[in-house]
C-alpha positions in Angstrom: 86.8 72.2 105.9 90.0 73.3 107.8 90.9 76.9 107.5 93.8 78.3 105.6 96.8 78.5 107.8 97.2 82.2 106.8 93.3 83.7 107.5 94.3 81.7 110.9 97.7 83.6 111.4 95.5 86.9 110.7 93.1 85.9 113.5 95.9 85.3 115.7 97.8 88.6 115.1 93.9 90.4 115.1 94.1 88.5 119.0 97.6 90.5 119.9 96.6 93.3 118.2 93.1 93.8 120.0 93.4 92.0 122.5 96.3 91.8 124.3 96.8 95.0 123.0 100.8 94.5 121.8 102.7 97.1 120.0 103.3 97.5 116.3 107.0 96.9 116.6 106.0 93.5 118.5 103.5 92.5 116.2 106.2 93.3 113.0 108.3 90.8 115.0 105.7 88.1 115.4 103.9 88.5 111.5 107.9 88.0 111.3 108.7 84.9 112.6 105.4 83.0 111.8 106.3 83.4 108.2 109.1 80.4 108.5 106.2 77.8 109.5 104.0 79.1 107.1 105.1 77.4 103.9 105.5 74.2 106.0 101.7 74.1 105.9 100.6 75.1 102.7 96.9 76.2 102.3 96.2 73.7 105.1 95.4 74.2 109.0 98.1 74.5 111.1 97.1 71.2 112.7 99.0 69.2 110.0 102.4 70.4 111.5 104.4 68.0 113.4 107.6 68.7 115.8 109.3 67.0 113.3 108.5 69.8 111.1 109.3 72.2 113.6 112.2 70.9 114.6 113.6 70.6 111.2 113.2 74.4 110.6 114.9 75.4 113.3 117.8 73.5 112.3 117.5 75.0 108.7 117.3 78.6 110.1 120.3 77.6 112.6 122.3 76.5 109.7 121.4 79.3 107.4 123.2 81.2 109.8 120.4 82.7 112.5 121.8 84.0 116.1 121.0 81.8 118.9 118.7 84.3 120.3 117.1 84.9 117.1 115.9 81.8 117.1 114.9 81.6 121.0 112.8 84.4 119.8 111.1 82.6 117.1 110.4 79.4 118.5 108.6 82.2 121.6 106.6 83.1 118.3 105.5 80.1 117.3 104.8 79.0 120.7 102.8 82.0 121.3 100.5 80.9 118.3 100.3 77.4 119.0 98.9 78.3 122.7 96.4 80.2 121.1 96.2 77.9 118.3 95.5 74.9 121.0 92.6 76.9 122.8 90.1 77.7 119.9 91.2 73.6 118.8 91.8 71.8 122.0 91.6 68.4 120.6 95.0 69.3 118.4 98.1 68.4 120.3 100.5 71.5 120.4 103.5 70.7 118.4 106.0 73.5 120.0 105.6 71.9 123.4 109.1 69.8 123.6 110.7 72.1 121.0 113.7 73.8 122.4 115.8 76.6 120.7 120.0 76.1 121.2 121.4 78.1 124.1 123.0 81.4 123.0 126.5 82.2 124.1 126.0 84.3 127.3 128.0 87.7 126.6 130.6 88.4 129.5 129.5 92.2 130.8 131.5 95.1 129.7 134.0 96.5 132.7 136.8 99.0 133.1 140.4 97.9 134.0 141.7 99.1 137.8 143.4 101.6 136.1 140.7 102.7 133.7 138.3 103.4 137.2 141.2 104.9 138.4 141.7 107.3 136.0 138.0 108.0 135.6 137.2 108.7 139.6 140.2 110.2 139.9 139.5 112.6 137.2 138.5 115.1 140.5 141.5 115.1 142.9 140.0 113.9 146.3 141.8 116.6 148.1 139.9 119.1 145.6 136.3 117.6 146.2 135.3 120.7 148.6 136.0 123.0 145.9 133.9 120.8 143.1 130.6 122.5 142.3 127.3 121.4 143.1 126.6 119.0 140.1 130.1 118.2 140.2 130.2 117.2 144.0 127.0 114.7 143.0 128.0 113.1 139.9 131.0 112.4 142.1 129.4 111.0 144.7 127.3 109.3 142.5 129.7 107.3 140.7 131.9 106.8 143.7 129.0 104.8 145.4 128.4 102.6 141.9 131.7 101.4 142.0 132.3 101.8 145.6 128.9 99.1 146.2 128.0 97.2 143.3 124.8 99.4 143.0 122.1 99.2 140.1 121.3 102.2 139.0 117.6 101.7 139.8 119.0 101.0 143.7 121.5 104.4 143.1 118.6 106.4 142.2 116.4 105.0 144.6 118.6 106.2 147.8 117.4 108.4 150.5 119.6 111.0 152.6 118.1 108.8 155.9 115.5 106.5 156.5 112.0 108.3 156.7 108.9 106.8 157.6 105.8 109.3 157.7 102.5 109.4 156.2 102.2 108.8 152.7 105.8 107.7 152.1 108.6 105.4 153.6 112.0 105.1 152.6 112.8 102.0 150.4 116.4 102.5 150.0 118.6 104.7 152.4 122.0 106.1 153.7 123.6 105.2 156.8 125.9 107.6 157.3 127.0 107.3 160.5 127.4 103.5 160.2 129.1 104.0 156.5 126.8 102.3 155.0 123.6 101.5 152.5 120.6 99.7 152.7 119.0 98.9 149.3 116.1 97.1 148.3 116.9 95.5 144.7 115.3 92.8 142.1 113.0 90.6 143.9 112.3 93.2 147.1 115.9 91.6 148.3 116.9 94.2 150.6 121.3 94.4 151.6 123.3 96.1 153.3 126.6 97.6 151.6 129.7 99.2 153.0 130.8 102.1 151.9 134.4 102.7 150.6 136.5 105.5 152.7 137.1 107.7 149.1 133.2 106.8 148.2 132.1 108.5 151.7 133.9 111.4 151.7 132.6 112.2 148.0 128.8 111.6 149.5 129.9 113.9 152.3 131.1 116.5 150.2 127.8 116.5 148.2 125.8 116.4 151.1 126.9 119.9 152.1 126.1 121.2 148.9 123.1 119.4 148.7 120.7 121.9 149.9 121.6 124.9 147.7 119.9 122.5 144.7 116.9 121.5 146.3 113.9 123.8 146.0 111.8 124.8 148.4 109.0 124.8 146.4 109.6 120.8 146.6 107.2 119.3 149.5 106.9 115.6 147.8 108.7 113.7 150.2 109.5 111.3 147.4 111.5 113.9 146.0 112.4 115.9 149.4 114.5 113.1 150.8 116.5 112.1 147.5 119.9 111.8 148.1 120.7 112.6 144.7 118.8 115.6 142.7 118.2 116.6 139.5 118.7 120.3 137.9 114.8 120.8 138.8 115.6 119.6 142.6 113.6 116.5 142.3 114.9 112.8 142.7 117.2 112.7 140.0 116.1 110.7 136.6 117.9 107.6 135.1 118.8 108.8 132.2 120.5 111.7 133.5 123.2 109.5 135.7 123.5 108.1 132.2 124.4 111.4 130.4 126.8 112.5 133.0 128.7 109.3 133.4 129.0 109.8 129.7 130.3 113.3 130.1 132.7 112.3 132.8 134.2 109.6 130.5 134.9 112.2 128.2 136.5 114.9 130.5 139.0 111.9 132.0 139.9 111.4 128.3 138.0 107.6 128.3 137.1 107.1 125.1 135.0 103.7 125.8 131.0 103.5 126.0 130.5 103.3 129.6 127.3 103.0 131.3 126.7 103.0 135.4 126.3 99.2 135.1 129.6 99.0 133.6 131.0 100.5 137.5 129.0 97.4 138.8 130.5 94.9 136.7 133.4 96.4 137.1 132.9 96.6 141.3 132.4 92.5 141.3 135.0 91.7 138.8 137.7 93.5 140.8 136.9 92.2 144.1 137.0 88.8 142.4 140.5 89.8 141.3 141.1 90.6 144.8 139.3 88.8 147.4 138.3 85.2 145.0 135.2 85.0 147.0 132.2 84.1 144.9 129.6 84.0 147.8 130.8 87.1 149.0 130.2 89.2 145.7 127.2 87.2 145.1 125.7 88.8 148.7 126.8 92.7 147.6 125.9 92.1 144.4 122.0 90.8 145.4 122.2 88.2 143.2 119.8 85.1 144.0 121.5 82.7 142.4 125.3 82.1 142.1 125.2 80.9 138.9 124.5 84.4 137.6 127.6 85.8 139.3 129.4 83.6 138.2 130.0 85.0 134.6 132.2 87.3 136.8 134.8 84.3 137.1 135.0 84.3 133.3 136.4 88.2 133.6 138.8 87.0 136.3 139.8 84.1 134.4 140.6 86.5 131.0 142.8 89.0 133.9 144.5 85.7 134.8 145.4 84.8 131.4 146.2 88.1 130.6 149.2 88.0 133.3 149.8 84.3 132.5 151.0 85.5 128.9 152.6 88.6 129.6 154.7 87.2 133.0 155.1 83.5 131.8 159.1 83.0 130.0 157.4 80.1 127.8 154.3 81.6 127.2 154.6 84.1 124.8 154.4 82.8 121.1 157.3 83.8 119.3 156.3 85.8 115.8 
């Protein structure tokens, strides 16, 4: 007798829950999603559903209005069952195998305007930066070398004032300041080089000078000894709070847009596009593996172009 296809969605969520061990949040999502295949199969196993089935539900929940990505997610759900499904039953065929969910819209990355990174790095007057305060002088710096490099924040906080190379610890990210430059390792241990803008290095020289009035001497960790950027406590400074002050910053130079330190990244590559239309080149400084992924970049160029297109062009603008 085959076994109702609800005591078998139990045992399947009892699997996740015990024994891979997934959150509650993820296991809400999944008891979710395998709802929509559930009525398909009545009190039955789930052995009676066919791809047809399948793929007839997805087109329902597609046209009932369901986000792209909502549904990538639960066709991962039902695929996710069906694996496991297939392994206690291995003579079943697994219907989700040639199911595919439609591609959702890929969302161009937010980015500030020339003048909006502008008026936000120029919120400090360069000639001023001696003057700044400690945490002043870094959040500077900081932000300087996001937009200056294309960092990631991982790869910002990551940076060392040198390389170093002693028991227990080496350097996985560094300044060069000598040469003006940075040496990163990012996604997929790809390590770069990146140049260092003229406005970027004075900032990072500036904090540098100040740097050693906020680290503690109580701080031997060579992890947190060598940061280049510290946090109120003198160790490597945290994530979250480049985050904060970026935030804070925004606010002082009267931004009022949600930016994040990725923003200064997509907003590095978008302007150099603008600038230099070199895809390869932006794709090596950014670290990207494939140029398919900076690419999405041209899309921002493309909206600057038609931006100018409308405002410049005599038979362009739409009459009202």
């Amino acid at each position: 007798m085959p076994i109702p296809a609800s005591a078998t969605v139990q045992s399947w969520l009892d699997h996740l829950r015990y024994e891979r061990r997934l959150s509650e949040h993820s296991l809400a999502a999944y008891e979710h999603d395998i709802q929509h295949i559930l009525p398909l199969s009545g009190s039955v196993s789930p052995d009676t559903l066919t791809p047809a089935q399948l793929r007839q539900k997805l087109a329902e929940l597609h046209a009932g209005g369901l986000h792209p990505r909502s549904l990538q997610r639960t066709l991962a759900a039902w695929r996710n069952f069906f694996h496991w499904w297939c392994e206690q039953y291995p003579a079943h065929p697994n219907p989700c195998a040639e199911l595919k969910a439609p591609k959702s819209p890929r969302p161009l990355p937010s980015s500030l305007s020339v003048d909006q990174a502008q008026q936000l790095l120029d919120h400090q007057p360069a000639q001023s930066l001696e003057h700044l305060s400690p945490v002043q002088a870094r959040d500077q710096a900081m932000f300087e070398l996001l937009y200056s490099s294309g960092l990631r924040l991982s790869e910002l906080v990551s940076l060392d004032t040198h390389y170093v190379k002693q028991a227990g610890y080496e350097s996985s990210s560094w300044l060069s300041l000598q040469e003006a430059e940075l040496h990163v390792l990012g996604k997929g241990n790809k390590r770069r080089s990146l140049p260092i803008g003229s406005k970027a290095l004075h900032a990072v020289q500036c904090w540098l000078q100040l740097r050693g009035s906020v680290l503690r001497s109580a701080v031997d960790d060579a992890e947190h000894y060598h940061a280049l950027f510290l946090g109120a406590q003198g160790k490597r400074i945290h994530p979250r709070m480049v985050q904060t002050r970026l935030q804070k910053l925004c606010q002082e130079a009267g931004l009022s847009l949600d930016i994040s330190p990725h923003a200064l990244r997509h907003s590095f590559a978008s302007h150099m596009l603008q600038s230099a239309q070199d895809l390869r080149a932006v794709q090596e400084l950014l670290g990207h593996s494939n140029i398919s992924t900076t690419q999405i970049y041209t899309r921002l160029d493309f909206q600057h172009l038609a931006q100018v297109y409308d405002q410049a062009h005599p038979r362009a603008r739409r009459k009202p």
